[in-house]
C-alpha positions as CSV (number, residue, x, y, z in Angstrom):
1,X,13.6,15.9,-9.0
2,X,15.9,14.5,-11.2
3,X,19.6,14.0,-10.5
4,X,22.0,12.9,-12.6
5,X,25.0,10.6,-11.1
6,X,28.5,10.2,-12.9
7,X,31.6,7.9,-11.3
8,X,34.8,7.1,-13.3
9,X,37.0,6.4,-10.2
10,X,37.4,3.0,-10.9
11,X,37.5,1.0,-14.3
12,X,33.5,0.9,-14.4
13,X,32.7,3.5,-16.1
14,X,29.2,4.8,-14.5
15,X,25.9,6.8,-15.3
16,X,22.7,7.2,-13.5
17,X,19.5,9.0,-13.5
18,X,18.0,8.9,-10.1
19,X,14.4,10.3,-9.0
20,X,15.2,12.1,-5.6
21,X,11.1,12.8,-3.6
22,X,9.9,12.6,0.2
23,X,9.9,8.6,-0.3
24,X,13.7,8.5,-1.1
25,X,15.9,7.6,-4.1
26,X,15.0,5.7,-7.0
27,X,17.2,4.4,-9.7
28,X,15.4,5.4,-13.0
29,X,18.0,4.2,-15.6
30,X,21.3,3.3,-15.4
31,X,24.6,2.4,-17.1
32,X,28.3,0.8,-16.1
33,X,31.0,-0.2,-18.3
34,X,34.3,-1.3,-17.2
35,X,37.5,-0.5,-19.4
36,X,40.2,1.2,-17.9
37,X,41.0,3.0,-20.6
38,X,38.1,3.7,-22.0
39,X,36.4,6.4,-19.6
40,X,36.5,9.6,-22.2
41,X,34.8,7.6,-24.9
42,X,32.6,6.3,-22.7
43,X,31.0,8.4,-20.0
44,X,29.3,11.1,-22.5
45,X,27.5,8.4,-24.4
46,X,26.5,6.5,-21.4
47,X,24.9,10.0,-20.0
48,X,23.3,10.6,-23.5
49,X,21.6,6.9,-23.0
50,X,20.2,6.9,-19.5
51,X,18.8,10.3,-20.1
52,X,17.1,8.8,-23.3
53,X,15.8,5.7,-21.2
54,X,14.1,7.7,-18.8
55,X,12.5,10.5,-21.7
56,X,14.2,13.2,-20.0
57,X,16.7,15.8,-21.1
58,X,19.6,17.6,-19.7
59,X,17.4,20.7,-18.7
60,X,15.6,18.3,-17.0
61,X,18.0,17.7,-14.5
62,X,17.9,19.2,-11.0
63,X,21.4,18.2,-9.8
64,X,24.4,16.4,-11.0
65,X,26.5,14.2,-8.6
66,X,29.8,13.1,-9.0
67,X,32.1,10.4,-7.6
68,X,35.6,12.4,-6.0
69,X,37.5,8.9,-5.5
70,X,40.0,8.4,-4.4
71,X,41.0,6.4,-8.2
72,X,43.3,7.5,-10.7
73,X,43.9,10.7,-12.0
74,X,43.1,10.1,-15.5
75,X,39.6,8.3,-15.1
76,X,38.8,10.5,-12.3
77,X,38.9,13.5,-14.1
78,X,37.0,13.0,-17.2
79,X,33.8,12.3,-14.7
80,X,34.8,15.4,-12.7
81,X,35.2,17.6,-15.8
82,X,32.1,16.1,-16.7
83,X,30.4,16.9,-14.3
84,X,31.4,21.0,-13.4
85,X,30.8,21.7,-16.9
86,X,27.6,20.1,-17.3
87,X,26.4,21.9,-14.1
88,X,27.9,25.1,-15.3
89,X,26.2,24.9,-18.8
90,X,23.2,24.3,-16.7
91,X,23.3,26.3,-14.3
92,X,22.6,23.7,-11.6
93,X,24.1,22.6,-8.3
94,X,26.8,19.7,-8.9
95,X,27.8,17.7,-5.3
96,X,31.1,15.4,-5.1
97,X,30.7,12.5,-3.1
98,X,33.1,10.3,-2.3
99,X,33.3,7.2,-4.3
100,X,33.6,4.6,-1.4
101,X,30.8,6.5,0.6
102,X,28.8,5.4,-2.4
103,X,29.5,2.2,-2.3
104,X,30.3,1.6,1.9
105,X,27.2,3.7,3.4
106,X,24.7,1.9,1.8
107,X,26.2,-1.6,2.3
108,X,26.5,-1.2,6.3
109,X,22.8,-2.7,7.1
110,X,23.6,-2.8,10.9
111,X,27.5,-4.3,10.4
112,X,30.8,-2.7,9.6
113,X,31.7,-2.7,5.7
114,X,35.2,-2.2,4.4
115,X,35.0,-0.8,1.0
116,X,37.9,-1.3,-1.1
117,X,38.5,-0.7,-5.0
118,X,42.0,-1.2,-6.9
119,X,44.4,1.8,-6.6
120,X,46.5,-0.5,-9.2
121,X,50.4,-0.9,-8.3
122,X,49.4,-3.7,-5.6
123,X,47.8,-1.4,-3.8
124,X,43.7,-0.9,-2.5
125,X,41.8,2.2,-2.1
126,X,40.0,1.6,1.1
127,X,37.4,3.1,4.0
128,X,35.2,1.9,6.8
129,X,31.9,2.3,7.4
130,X,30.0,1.4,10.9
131,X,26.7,-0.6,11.0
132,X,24.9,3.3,10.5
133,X,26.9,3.8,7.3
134,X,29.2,6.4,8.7
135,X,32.3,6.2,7.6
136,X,35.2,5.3,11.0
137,X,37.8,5.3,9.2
138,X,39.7,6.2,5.7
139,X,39.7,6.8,2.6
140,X,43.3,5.6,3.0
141,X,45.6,3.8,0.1
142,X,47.7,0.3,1.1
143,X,49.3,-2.3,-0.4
């Protein structure tokens, strides 16, 4: 099945299409941009293109899952409102996932992670994740 994946928590602006089967998850295409200020001009196109690269179209699409943060409010919510209404056109199932689960579960190969990411104003977004992935503690904000 395929699954589409959308994050603008941070300044990367980020698309995927991922194959989800018995084996696991495969990466089919995807697409990251960084501009801070760019996330509304960017994300749509960058969905448009990695659902080109693949051959696939948005009916195509099983699922859609989006990145919840934490990150700022304005980024945040153009991959949110993204998201909902894509899966409401749809009619398919859209999952939030935390944005540092993303990046710290996956990164714990049998050690603690500390994810971070830039909350701006001198301060850090942060969680942590045990050697399993599982995240122990966060998401908190700190300078």
């Amino acid at each position: 099945m395929l699954v589409l994946v959308v994050d603008s928590s941070t300044p990367a602006v980020t698309a995927a299409v991922v194959e989800v089967s018995v084996d696991g998850v495969a990466v089919r295409a995807s697409r990251c941009t960084v501009d801070a200020r760019a996330h509304g001009e960017l994300l749509a196109p960058q969905v448009d293109a990695v659902l080109a690269d693949v051959d696939a179209r948005p009916a195509d699409l099983a699922a859609i899952v989006a990145g919840l943060g934490p990150g700022p409010f304005t980024g945040l919510r153009v991959g949110l409102v993204t998201a909902a209404t894509m899966g409401q056109v749809l009619g398919i199932p859209t999952y939030g996932v935390c944005s540092l689960d993303g990046i710290g579960h996956p990164a714990a190969a049998g050690e603690p992670v500390l994810a971070a990411s830039d909350a701006r104003r001198r301060e850090v977004y942060w969680a942590v994740y045990d050697g399993a992935g599982e995240r122990v503690a966060g998401p908190d904000v700190a300078a």
